[in-house]
FIMI-898116 format. One line per field, with one value per residue (C-alpha): y, x negated, z negated. Coordinates in pm, 1 decimal. Each point is the difference from the previous one (the first is absolute). Last residue first. Layout:
! residues N
v <- [Y, ...]
u <- [X, ...]
w <- [Z, ...]
! end
This chain:
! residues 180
v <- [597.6, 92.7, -217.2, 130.6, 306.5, -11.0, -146.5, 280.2, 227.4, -195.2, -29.6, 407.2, 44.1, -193.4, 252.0, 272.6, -142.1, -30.9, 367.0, 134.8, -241.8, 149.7, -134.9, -399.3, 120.9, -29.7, -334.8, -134.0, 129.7, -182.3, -289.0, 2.0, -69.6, -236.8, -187.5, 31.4, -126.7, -316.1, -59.5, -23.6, -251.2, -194.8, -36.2, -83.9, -304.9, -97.0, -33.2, -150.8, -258.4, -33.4, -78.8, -182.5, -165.9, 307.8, 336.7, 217.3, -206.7, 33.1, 397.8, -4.4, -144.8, 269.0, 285.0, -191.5, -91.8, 363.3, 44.7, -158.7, 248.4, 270.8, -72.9, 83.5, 392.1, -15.1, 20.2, 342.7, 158.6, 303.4, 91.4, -0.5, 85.1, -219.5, -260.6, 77.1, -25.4, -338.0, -79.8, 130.3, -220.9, -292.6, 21.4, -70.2, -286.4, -136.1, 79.6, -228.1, -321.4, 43.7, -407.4, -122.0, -18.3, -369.3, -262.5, -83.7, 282.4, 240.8, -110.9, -3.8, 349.9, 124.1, -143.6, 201.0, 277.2, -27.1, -20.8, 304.3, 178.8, -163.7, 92.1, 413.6, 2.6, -200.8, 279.9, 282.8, -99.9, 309.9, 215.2, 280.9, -150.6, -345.5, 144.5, 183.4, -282.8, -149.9, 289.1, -105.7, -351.9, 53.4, 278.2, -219.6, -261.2, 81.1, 242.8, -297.3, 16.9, 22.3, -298.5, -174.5, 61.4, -164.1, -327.5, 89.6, 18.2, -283.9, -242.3, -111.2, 27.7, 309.9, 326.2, 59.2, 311.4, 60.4, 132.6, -298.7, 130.4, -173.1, 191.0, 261.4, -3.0, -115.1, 203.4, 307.8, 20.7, -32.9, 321.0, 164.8, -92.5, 106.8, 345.5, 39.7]
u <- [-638.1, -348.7, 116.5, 325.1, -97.0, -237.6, 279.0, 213.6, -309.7, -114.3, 442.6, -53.1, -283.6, 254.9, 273.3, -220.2, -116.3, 396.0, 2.8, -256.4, 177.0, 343.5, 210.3, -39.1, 42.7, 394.5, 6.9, -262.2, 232.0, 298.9, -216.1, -148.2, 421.6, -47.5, -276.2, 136.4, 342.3, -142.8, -229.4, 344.1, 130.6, -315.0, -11.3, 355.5, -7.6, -344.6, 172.2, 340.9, -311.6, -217.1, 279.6, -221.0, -327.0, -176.6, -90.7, -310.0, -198.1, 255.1, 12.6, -365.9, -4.5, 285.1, -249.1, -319.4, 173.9, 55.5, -342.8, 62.0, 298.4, -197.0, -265.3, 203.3, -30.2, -347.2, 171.0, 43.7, 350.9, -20.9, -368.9, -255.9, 211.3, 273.5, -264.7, -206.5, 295.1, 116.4, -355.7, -3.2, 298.0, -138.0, -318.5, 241.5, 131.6, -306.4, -142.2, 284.1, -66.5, -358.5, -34.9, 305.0, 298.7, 190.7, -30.8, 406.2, 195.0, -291.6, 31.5, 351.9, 30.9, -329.1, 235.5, 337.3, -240.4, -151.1, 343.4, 127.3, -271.3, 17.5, 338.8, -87.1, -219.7, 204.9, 269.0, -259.4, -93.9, -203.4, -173.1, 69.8, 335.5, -154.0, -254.2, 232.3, 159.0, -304.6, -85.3, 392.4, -168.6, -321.1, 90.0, 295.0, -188.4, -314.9, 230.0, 192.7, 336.8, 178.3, -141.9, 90.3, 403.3, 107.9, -168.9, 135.4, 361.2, -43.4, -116.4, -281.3, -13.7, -64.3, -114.0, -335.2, -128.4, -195.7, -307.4, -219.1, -286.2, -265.4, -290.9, -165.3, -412.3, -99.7, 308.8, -145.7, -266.0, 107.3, 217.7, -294.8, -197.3, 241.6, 7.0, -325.1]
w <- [-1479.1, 172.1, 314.0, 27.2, -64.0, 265.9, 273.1, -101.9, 118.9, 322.7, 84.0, -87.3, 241.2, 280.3, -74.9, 62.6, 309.9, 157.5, -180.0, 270.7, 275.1, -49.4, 298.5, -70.1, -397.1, 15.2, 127.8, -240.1, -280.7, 197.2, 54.7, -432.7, -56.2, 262.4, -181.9, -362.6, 142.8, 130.6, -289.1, -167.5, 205.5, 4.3, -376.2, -40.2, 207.6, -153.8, -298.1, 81.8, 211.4, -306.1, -264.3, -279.6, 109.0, -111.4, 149.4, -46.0, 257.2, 235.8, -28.9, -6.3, 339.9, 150.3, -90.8, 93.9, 360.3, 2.6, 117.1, 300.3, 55.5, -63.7, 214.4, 322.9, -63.0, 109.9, 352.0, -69.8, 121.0, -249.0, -86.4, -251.8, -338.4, 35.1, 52.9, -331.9, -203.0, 96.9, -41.2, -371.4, -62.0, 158.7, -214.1, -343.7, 139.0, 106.9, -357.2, -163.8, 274.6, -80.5, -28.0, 120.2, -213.7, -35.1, 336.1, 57.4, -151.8, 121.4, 361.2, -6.2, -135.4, 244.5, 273.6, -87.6, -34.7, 380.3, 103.5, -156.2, 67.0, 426.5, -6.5, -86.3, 277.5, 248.8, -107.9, 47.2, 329.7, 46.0, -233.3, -269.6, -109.1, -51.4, -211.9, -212.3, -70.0, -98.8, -227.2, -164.4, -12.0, -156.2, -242.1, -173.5, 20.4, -178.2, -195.1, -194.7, -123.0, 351.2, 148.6, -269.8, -7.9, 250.9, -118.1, -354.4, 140.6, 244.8, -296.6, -106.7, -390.3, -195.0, 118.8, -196.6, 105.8, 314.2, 63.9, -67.3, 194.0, -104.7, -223.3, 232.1, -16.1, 330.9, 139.2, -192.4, 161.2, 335.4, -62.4, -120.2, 308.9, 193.3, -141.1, 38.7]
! end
């Protein structure tokens, strides 16, 4: 039921547009996007935590980076895609969902496609205007947000009841995102 709610409101959710104005591209307001918005901010730190609970977890965290630094080229070439804004949104819920099943799981390896949305909006936000200083600071400071979410992931590798209770509250941060 739950679910279904959830899927609900993605049909109805207005884009996300979760971050304030910033100004012009620079490295400053690239570094500081990812940490106005909650899509990012809960898709990358449960990212992090992702790569803590499996294997590889560098390779993990590259291939985010990597697929965002795509999605931004992507976007600053083609514009938004249609349901570029509801992907985002969906890829917060699945972050949630695998913390919740199990540590390790290979589902894990969706995230970083779906961060292709996340890195695509942040090239279709951006003008012609500073790009690279921007793009510069947005990676850096995705970088932080996903090993800061490593060391959380770290700690929850030995506590698999509040591993899953972390992953309901990704599903309930990801509702208020959606309802907000």
């Amino acid at each position: 039921m739950k679910t279904i709610i959830a899927l609900l409101l993605l049909g109805i959710a207005s884009p996300v547009f979760a971050h304030p104005a910033l100004g012009p591209e620079t490295f400053y307001t690239g570094f500081l996007h990812p940490l106005t918005g909650a899509d990012h901010l809960l898709m990358l730190s449960g990212a992090g935590v992702l790569a803590a609970l499996g294997r590889s977890p560098r390779l993990y965290m590259g291939c985010v980076l990597a697929a965002m630094v795509v999605g931004a080229l992507f976007g600053r070439v083609s514009g938004p895609f249609p349901g570029m804004e509801s992907v985002i949104l969906v890829s917060i819920f699945v972050v949630g969902a695998i913390i919740i099943i199990a540590r390790g799981s290979a589902a894990r390896w969706a995230v970083p496609v779906l961060a292709l949305a996340h890195g695509w909006a942040h090239g279709v936000e951006g003008n012609n205007d500073g790009f690279l200083s921007f793009g510069a600071g947005f990676v850096i400071s995705s970088s932080l947000i996903l090993l800061v979410g490593f060391v959380l992931g770290s700690l929850l590798r030995r506590h698999p009841l509040v591993r899953k209770l972390c992953g309901v509250g990704w599903i309930a941060a990801a509702m208020a995102v959606v309802s907000g």
